[in-house]
C-alpha positions as CSV (number, residue, x, y, z in Angstrom):
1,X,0.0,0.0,0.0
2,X,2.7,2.3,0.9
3,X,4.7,1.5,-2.2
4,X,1.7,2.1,-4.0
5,X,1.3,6.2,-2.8
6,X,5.1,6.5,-3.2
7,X,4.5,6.2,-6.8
8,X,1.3,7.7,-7.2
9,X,3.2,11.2,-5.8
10,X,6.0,10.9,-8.3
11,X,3.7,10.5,-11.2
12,X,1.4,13.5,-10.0
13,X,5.5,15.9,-9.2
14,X,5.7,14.6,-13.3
15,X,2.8,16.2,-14.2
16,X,3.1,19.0,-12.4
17,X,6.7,19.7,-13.0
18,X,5.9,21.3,-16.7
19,X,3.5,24.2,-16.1
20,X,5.4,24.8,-12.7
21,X,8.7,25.8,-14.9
22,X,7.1,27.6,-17.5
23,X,5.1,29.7,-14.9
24,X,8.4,30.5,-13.4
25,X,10.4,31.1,-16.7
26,X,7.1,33.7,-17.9
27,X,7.5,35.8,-14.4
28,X,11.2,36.0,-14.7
29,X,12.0,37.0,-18.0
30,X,8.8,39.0,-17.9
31,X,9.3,40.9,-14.8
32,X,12.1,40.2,-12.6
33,X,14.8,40.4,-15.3
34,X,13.9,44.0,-17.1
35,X,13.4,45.7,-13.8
36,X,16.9,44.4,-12.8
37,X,17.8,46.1,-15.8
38,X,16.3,48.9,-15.3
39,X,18.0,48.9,-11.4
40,X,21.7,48.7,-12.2
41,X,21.2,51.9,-15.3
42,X,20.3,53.7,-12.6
43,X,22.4,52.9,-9.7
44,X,25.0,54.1,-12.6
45,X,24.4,56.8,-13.2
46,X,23.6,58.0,-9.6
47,X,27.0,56.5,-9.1
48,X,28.9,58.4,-11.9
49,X,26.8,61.8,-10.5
50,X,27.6,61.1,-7.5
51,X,31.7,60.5,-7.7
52,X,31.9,63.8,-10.4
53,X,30.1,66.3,-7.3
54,X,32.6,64.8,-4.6
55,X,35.4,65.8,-7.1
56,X,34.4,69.1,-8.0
57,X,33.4,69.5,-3.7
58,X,37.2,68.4,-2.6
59,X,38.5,70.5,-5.5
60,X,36.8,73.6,-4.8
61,X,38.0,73.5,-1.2
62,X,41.9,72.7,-1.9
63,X,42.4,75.5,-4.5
64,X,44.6,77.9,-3.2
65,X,42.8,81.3,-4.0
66,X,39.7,80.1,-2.0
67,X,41.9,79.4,0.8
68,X,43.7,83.0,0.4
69,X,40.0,84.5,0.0
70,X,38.6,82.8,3.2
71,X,41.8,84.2,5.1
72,X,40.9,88.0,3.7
73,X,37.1,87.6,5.1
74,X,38.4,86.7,8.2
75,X,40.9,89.5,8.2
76,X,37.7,92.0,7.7
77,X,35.6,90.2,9.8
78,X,37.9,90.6,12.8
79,X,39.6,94.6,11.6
80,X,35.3,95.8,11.4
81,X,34.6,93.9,15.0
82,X,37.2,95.8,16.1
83,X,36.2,99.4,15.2
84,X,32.6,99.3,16.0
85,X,33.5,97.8,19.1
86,X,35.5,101.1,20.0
87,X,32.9,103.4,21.9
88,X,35.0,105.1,24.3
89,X,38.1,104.2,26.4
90,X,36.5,103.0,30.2
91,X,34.5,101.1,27.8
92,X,37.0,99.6,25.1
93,X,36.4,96.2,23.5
94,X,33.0,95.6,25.1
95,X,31.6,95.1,21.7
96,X,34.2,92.7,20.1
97,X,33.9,89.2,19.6
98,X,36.4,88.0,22.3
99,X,34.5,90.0,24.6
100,X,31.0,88.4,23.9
101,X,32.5,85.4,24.2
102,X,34.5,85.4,27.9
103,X,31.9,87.8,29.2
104,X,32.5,89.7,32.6
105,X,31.4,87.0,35.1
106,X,33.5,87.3,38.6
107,X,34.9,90.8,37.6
108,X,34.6,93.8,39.3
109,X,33.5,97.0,37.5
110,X,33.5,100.4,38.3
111,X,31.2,102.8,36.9
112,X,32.3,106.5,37.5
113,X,29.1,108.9,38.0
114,X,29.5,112.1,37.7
115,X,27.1,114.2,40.6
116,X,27.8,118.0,40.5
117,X,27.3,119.2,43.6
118,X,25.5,122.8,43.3
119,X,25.7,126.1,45.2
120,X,22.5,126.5,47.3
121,X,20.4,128.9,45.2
122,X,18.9,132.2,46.9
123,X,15.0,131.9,46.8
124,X,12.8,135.6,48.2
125,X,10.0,133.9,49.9
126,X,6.7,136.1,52.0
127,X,9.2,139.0,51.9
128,X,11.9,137.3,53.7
129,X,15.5,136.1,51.7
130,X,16.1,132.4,52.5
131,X,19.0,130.5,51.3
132,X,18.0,126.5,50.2
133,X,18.6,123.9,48.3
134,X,18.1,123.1,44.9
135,X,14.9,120.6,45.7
136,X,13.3,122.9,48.0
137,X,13.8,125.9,45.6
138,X,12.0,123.8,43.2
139,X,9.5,123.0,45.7
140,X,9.0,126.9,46.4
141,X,8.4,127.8,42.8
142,X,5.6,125.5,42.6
143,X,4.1,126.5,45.6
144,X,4.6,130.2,44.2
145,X,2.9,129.3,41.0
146,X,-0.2,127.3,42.4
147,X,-0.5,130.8,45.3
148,X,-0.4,133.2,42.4
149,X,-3.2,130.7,40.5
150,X,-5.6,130.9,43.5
151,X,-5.2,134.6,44.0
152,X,-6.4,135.4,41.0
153,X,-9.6,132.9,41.4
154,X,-10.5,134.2,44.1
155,X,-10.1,138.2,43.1
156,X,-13.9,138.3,42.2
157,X,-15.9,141.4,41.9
158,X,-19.0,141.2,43.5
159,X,-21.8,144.3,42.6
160,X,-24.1,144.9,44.9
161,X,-26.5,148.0,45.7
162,X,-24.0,149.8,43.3
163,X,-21.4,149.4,45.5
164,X,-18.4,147.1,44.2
165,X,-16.8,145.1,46.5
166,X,-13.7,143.1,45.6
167,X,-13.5,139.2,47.5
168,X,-10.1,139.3,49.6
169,X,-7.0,137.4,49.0
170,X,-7.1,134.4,51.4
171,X,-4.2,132.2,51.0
172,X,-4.1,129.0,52.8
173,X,-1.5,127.9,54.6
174,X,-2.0,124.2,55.2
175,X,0.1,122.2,54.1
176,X,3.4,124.6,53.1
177,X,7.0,124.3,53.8
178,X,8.2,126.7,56.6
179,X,12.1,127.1,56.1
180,X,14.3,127.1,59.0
181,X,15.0,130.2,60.5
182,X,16.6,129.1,63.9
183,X,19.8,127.4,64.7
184,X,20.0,123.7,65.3
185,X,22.0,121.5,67.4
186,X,22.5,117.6,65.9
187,X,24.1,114.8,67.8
188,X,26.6,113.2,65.4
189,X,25.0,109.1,65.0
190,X,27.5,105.9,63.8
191,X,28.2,106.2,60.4
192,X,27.7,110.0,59.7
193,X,30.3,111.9,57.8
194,X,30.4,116.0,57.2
195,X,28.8,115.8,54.0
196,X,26.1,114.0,54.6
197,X,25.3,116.0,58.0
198,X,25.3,119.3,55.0
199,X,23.2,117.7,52.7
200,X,20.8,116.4,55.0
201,X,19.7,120.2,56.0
202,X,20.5,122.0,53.1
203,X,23.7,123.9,53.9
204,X,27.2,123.3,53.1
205,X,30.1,121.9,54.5
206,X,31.8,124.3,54.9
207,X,28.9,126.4,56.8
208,X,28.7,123.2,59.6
209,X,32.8,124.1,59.6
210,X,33.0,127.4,60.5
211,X,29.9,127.3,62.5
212,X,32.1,124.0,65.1
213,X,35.2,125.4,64.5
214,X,36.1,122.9,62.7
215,X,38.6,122.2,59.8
216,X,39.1,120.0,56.6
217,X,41.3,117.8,58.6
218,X,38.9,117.6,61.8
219,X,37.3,114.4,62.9
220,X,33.5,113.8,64.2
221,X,32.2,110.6,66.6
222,X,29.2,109.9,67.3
223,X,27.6,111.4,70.0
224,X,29.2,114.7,69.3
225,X,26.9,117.8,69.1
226,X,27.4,119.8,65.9
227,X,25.7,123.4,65.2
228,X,24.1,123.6,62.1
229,X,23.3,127.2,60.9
230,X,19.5,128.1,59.1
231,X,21.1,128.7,56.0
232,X,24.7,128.6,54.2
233,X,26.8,131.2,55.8
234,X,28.6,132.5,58.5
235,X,27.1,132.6,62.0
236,X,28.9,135.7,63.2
237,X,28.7,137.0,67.3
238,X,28.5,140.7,67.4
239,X,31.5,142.8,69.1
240,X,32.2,145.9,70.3
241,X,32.5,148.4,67.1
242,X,30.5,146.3,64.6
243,X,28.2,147.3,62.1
244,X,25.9,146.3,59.3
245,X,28.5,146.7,56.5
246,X,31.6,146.2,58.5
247,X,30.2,142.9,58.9
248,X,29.2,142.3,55.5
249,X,32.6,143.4,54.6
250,X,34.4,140.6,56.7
251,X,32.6,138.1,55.3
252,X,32.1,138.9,51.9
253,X,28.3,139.1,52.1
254,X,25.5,141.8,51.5
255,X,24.0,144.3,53.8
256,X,20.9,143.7,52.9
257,X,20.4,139.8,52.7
258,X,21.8,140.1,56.5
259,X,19.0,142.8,57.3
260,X,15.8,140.8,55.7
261,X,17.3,137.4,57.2
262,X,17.7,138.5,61.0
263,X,14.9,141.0,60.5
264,X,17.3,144.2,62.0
265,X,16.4,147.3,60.2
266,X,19.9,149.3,61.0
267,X,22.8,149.6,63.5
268,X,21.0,150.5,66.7
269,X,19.9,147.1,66.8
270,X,22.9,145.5,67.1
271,X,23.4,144.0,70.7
272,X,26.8,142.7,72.1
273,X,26.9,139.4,72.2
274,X,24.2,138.5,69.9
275,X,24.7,136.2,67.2
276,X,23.8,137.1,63.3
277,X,23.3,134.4,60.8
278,X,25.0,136.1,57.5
279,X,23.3,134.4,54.6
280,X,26.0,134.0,51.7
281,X,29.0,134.2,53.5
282,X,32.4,133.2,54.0
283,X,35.3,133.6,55.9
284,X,38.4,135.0,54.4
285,X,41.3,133.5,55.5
286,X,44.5,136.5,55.8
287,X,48.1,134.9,56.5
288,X,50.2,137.8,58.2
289,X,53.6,137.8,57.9
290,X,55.6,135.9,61.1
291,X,58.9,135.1,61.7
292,X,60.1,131.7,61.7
293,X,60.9,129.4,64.0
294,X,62.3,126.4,64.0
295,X,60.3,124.1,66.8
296,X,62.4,122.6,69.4
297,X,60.6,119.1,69.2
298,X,59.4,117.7,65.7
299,X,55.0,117.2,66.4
300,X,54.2,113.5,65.1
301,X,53.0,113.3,62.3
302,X,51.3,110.5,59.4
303,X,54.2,110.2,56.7
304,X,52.9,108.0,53.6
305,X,55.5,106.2,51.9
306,X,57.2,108.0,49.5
307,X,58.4,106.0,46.2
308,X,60.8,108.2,43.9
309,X,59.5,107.5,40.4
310,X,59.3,109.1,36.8
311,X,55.9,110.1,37.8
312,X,56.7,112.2,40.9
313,X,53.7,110.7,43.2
314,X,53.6,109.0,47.0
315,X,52.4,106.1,48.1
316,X,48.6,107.1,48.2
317,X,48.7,105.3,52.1
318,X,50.5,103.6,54.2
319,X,50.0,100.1,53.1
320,X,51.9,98.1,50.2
321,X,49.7,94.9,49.3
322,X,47.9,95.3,46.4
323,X,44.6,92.8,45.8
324,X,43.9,94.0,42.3
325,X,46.1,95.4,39.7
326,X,45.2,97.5,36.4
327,X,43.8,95.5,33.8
328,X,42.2,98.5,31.5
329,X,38.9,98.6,31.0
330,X,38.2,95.7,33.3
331,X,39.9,97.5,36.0
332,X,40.7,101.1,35.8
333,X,43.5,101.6,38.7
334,X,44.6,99.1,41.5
335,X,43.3,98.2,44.8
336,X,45.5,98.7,47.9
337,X,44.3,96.9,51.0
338,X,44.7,98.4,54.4
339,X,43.2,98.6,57.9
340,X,39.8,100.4,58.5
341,X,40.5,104.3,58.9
342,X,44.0,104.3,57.9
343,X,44.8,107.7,56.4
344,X,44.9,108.8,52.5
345,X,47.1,111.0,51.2
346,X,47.4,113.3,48.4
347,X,49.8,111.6,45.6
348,X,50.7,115.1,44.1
349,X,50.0,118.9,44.7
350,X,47.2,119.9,43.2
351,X,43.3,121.1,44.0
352,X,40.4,119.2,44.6
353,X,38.2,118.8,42.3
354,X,35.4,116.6,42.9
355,X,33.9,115.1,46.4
356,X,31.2,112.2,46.1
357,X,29.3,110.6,48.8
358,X,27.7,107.8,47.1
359,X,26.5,104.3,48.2
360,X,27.8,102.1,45.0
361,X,30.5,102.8,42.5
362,X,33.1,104.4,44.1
363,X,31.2,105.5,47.2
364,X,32.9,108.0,48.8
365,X,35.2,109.7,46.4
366,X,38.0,112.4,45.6
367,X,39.4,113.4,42.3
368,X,42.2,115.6,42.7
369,X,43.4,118.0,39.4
370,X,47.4,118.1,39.1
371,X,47.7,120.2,36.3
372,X,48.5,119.8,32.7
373,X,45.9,117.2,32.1
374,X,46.9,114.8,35.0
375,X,44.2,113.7,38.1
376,X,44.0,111.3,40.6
377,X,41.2,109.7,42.0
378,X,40.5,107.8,45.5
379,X,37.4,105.7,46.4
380,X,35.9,103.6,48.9
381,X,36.9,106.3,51.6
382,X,35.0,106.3,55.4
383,X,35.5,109.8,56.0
384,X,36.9,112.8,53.3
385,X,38.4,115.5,55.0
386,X,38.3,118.2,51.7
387,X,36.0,120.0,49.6
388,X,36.1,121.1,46.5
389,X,38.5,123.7,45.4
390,X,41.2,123.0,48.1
391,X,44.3,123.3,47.7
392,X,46.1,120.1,48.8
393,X,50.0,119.0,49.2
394,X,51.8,116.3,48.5
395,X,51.9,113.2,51.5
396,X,48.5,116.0,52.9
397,X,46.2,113.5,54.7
398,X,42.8,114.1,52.1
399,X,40.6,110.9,53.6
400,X,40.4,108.0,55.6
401,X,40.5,104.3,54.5
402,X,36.9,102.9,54.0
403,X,34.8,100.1,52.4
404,X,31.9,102.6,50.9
405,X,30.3,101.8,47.5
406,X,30.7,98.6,45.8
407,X,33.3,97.0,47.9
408,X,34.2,93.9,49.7
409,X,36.5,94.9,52.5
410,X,38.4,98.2,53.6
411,X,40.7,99.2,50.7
412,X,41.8,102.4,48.5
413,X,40.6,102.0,44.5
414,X,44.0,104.6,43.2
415,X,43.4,105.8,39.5
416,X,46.1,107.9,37.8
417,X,44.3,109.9,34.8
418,X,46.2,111.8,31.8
419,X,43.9,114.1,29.8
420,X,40.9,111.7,30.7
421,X,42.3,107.9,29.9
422,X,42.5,105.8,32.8
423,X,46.2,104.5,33.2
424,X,48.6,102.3,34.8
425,X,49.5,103.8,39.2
426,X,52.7,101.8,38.9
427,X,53.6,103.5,36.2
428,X,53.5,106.8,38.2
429,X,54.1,105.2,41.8
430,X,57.3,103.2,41.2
């Protein structure tokens, strides 16, 4: 039986064995074999394509002119960065590309504000002469404006019975400013320096001087009782002999501003002993001529370290480690570390120029003008012991060491300037 289907399956593979083939012969010559033909045209020619753009591509790109012409852009590239990075010399190279790309992260910069500090302005007020400051002569004029405003409101004609009546002037005074006509006493708090005690009440620093006896190079502590005058002036105590103009005479100051400010209409007023506030005025400091002597016993006093140089400047204080140098723009002078309140001195002769009390930047600030396009400037200070237009000296103490402004720790930021670039101290110093 088995034998039997053995052969039965060969004879029906016989059969079958014919159509099978030509099946298979019709699909491959009709179909498999002209689309392989039609495969390997095209994979040669995207072959041939192909090998001709990567030899053109590599050629381009070894020539020698296109190597010399990408060297040329680059040369532009980097000469234009360079000028329209230039804006002005604190600020050099802020714009360039090498500066976009290290950025300013951990580095200190210092940005120098400029703050002019006015003369108080003189402001006639409800017949009396007062002497302000620039906010509250400000404040006055607007006051003045909205008075003169309501007057004329309120100057209404009223008709009645054939009688005109005109409605009085009734100005209120709720609400203004009185300005300070009296002397005031002020105990000195932690922390308060000359120039802000002036500023606070509208006078000057030199007024709060003369009015304490006090000079340039005096010191204030706290709990100290200062006298601060009305106005900025001269508070003057009347002697035997005086008189209106004699005293407007010694100070520099007018007759008249003295008369309307302490309400005295001539002489006969004047009582011994008395004390005039003398709105405008200064004292006038007269040398006479004296022999000389030479003192017995040299007084102690704060010598800087003087370094001979090329640049013919002192040590600005008494301390020699320096925490950061002069890197240009990045940092505009060097930083000199020292103990709280050690003293500053003046690194040439020459006259003060500018005094700032500011809380960032440099804080607390000097610039001193050496002539001939040459300044110095001294920040960070505690205390400043000048004011602007003093004459200072070489190795003269002009400020204490401080930590005011944008600071870490108690140190002196030194600049040297020449005709307004910032420069190298060392190069002046040692």
């Amino acid at each position: 039986m088995t034998t039997l289907t053995l052969m039965s399956l060969e004879k029906l593979l016989k059969l079958s064995r014919g159509p099978f083939l030509l099946v298979s012969n019709l699909i491959f010559r009709a179909i498999i074999l002209p689309n392989f033909g039609r495969y390997l045209l095209v994979k040669n020619r995207i072959t041939k394509k192909t090998s001709n753009f990567r030899e053109k591509l590599l050629l381009t790109f070894t020539n020698q002119y296109v190597i010399h012409l990408i060297i040329i852009l680059i040369s532009i590239l980097v000469t234009t960065s360079n000028i329209l990075a230039y804006e002005r010399r604190e600020n050099y190279g802020q714009n360039s590309l090498i500066y976009q790309v290290i950025g300013l992260e951990g580095i200190e910069i210092l940005q120098d504000t400029t703050t002019t500090l006015e003369e108080p302005k003189v402001y006639s007020y409800l017949g009396e002469t007062f002497q302000v400051g620039t906010d509250v002569y400000s404040e006055a004029q607007r006051r003045e404006s909205e008075l003169s405003k309501e007057q004329a409101d309120n100057s209404i004609l009223v008709t009645e019975g054939g009688v005109t009546l005109s409605k009085p002037d009734l100005v209120s005074t709720e609400g203004a400013k009185v300005t300070r006509t009296t002397i005031k006493k002020y105990e000195v708090a932690t922390g308060d320096v000359i120039g802000n005690i002036a500023s606070k009440f509208g006078v000057s620093v030199e007024t709060i001087l003369w009015a304490n006896n006090l000079t340039s190079r005096s010191y204030i502590k706290p709990g100290q009782e200062l006298i601060i005058p009305p106005t900025t002036g001269v508070l003057h105590t009347i002697k035997k002999g005086d008189t209106l103009k004699s005293i407007a005479n010694k100070y520099d100051a007018s007759s008249t501003k003295i008369i309307e400010f302490n309400n005295i209409k001539d002489d006969s007023l004047l009582v011994i002993g008395d004390t005039l506030m003398i709105p405008g005025g200064r004292i006038i400091y007269t040398s006479a001529p004296r022999a000389y002597v030479a003192p017995t016993t040299p007084a102690p006093t704060y010598t800087a370290p003087v370094v001979s140089s090329n640049g013919g400047m002192v040590w600005p204080n008494g301390c020699s480690r320096i925490t950061q140098y002069f890197k240009g723009w990045l940092h505009t002078g060097i930083d000199i570390a020292c103990p709280y309140g050690t003293p500053i001195v003046a690194a040439a002769d020459g006259v003060v120029s500018r005094v700032q009390y500011l809380n960032t930047g440099y804080g607390y600030n000097i610039i001193i003008d050496h002539g001939s396009g040459k300044q110095t400037l001294y920040g960070h200070a505690s205390w400043i012991g000048v004011v602007v237009g003093q004459h200072v000296n070489q190795g003269e103490v002009i400020a204490k060491e401080g930590s005011t402004g944008r600071s870490t720790g108690p140190h002196l930021h030194f600049e040297v300037r020449i005709n307004g670039s910032q420069l190298n101290p060392l190069s002046y110093i040692r």
